[in-house]
N, C-alpha and C positions, 0 to 999 in steps of 0.2 A: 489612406490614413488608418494605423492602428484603432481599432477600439479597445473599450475594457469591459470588464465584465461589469455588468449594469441591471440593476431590478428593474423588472417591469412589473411596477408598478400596478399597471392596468387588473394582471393578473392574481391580483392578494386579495381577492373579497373573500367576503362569508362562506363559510363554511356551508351553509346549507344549501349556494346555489347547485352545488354536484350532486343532488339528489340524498347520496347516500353521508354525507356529510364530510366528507374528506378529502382532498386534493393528491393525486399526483403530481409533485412537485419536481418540476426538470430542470435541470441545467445541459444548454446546447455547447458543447465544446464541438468544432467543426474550424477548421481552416477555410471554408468557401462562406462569403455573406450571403450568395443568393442561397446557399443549402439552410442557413442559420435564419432566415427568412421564409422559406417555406417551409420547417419545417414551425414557425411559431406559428402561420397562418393554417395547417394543418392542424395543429393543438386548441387554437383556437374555435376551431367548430366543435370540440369535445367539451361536454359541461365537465368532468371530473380530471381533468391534465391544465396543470399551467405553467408552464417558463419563467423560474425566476429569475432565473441568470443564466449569461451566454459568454464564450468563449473563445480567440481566436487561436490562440498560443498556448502552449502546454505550459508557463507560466501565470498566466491567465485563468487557465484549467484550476490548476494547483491552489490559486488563491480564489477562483470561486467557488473550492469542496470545502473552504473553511470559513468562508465568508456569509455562505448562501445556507438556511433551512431548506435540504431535500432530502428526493427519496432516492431518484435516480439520474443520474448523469449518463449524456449521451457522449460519446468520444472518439471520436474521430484517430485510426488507427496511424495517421499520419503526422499527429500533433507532435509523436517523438521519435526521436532514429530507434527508439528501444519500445515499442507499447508494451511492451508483458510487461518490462518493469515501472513504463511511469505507470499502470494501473497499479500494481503491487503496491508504490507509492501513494498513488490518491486512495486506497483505501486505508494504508498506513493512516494518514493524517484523518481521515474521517472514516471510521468503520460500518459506522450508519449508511452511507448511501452503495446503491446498489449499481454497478456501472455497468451502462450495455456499449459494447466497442463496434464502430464501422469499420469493416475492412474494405480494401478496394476488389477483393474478389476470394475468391476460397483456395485456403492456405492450411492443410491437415499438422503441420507440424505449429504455425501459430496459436491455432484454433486450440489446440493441446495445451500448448505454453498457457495462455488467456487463462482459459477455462482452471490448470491448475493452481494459476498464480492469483483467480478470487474475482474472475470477472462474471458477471453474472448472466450476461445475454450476449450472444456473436451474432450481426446481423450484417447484409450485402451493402453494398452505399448502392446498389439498383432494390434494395425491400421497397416493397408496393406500402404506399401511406397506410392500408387499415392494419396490415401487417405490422407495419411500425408501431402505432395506436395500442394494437392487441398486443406487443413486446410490454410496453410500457407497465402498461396496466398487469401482467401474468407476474414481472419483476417483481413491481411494485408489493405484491403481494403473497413476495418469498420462492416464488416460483423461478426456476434456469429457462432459461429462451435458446432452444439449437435450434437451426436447420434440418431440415432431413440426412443431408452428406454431414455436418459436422456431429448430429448424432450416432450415426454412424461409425463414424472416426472415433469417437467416445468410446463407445460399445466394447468397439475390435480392437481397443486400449486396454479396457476393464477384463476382454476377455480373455486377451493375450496373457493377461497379470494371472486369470484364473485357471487357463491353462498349462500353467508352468508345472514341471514333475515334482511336486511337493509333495504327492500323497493325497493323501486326506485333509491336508491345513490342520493339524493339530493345535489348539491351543497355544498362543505362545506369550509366556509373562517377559514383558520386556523389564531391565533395569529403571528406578527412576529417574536417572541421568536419560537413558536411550527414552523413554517417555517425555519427557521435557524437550529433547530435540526433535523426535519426531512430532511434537504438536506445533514447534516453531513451523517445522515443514509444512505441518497441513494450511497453515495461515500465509503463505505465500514467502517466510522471508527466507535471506539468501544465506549461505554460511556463513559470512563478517556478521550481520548484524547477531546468529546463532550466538556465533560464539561470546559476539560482546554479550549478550543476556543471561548467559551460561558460565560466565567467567574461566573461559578455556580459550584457547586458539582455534583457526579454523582448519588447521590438519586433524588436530581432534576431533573437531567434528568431523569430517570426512571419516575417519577410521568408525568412528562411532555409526555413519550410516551404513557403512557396508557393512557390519558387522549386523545392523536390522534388516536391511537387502536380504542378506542368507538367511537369517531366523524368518523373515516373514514368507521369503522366496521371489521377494519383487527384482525389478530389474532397475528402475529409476525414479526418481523423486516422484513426477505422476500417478504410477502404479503405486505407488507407500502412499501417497495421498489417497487414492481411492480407495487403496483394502482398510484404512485407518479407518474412513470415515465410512465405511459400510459394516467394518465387524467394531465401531464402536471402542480403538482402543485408545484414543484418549480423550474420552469423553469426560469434563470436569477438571481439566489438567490447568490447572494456572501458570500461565507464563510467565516471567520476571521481567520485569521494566528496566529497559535501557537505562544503565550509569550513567551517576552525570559527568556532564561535561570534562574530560583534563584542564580546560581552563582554569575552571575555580580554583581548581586546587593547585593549579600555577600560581595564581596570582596572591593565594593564601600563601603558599610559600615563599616567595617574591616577599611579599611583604612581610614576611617573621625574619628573615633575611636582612632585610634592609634595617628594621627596628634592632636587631642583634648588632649591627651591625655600627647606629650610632649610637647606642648604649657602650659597644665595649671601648669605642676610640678614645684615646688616654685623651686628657684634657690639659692645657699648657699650664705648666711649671708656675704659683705665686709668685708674685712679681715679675715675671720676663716678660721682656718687651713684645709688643705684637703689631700688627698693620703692614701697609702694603711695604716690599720691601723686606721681610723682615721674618724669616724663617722661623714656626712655632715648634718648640721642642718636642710635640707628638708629630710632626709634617712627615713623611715617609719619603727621601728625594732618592 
């Protein structure tokens, strides 16, 4: 039988029992119960980590990043056919918490995807329990969690970007439009939602990235996310908030529509007859 995501309760005391005053607070997203089960009995011999919510389904997931006060969500790489984007997503909805993803094993082009689209710790679903513990707490505390091989992979990423024949990397002043999409990029999102934020289409966008590709020298969205965010160039860039809905403004017009509409209908003729039967001099047949 499904479960839901559910407080425990047990784990919301005082502040002072964690020594230092403050809780690592987790949410287990995981598809197996016995995994979501040891790993609370795990947490539980730790005075500073507590489980407030748990997860089976990546809808589940989804409504315990908005449901639950945390810091970091653990997430099981199998909860969706797509993990780099529902991560993408659950930081979407909550940008506060820091997500560490299980994979089933090591995966250099996932581990890539992840790591660019804002996940903050990759760990083995075989991590040794104090490993995991030590994840927790490094995230917790603003800090990336690799592996040895997925730093690695990282590296030989950054280095490959660094190596490209550019020269010298001269200074490059991007436009404020090319600034605005490039820092949608650094944040994970994909080009529909760019472009809805940006009020352009997403071939525009596209033209617009390789046009930073060249000026910057990178080769792909990963590589522009990391030279951004190491030479600092959009630091302080504000992004613009998702338009509202087409709805509204359907249904705003829909109803000026409608109200135009019995305002303009002529009204029957003084004195002519009316009722059933009996065709009204504005009736349209």
């Amino acid at each position: 039988m499904a479960s839901i995501p559910v407080d425990v309760e047990e784990n919301l005391g005082a502040g002072d029992e964690g020594g230092n005053g403050a809780f690592v607070r987790v949410i287990v997203a995981d598809t197996q119960a016995i995994f979501r089960a040891g790993l609370r009995k795990v947490f539980a011999l730790e005075d500073d980590i507590r489980v407030v919510g748990q997860a089976e389904t990546l809808a589940q997931a989804q409504s315990a990043v908005k449901k639950f006060s945390s810091d970091v969500m653990i997430f099981e790489a199998a909860l969706a056919p797509n993990p780099v984007e529902a991560v993408a997503d659950l930081l979407r909805q909550n940008p506060q918490v820091r997500i560490v993803v299980v994979t089933p094993g090591s995966d250099e082009e996932m581990t890539l995807d992840l790591f660019r689209r804002g996940a903050h710790g990759i760990v083995s679903r075989e991590v040794e329990p104090e490993l995991l513990v030590d994840c927790l707490r490094k995230v917790a505390a603003g800090e990336t969690w690799l592996d040895t091989q997925a730093t690695h992979w990282v590296m030989e990423a950054y280095r490959n970007q660094n190596n490209r024949p550019t020269g010298a990397r001269p200074k490059v002043q991007l436009t404020p439009k090319e600034t605005l999409i490039v820092s949608c990029v650094t944040q994970g999102m994909k080009n529909k939602e760019i472009a809805l934020r940006v009020g352009t289409t997403e071939q525009v966008v596209k033209n617009y990235l390789r046009k930073v590709y060249d000026k910057l020298g990178v080769a792909d969205r990963l590589e522009l996310a990391l030279y951004c965010l190491n030479h600092h160039v959009v630091d302080n860039t504000k992004v613009p908030p998702l338009p509202a809905p087409p709805e509204t403004s359907k249904a705003a017009n829909a109803a000026a529509a409608g109200a135009g509409a019995a305002t303009s209908a002529p009204s029957p003729a003084a004195g002519a007859p009316s009722g059933p039967g009996t065709d009204s001099p504005g009736k349209l047949t």
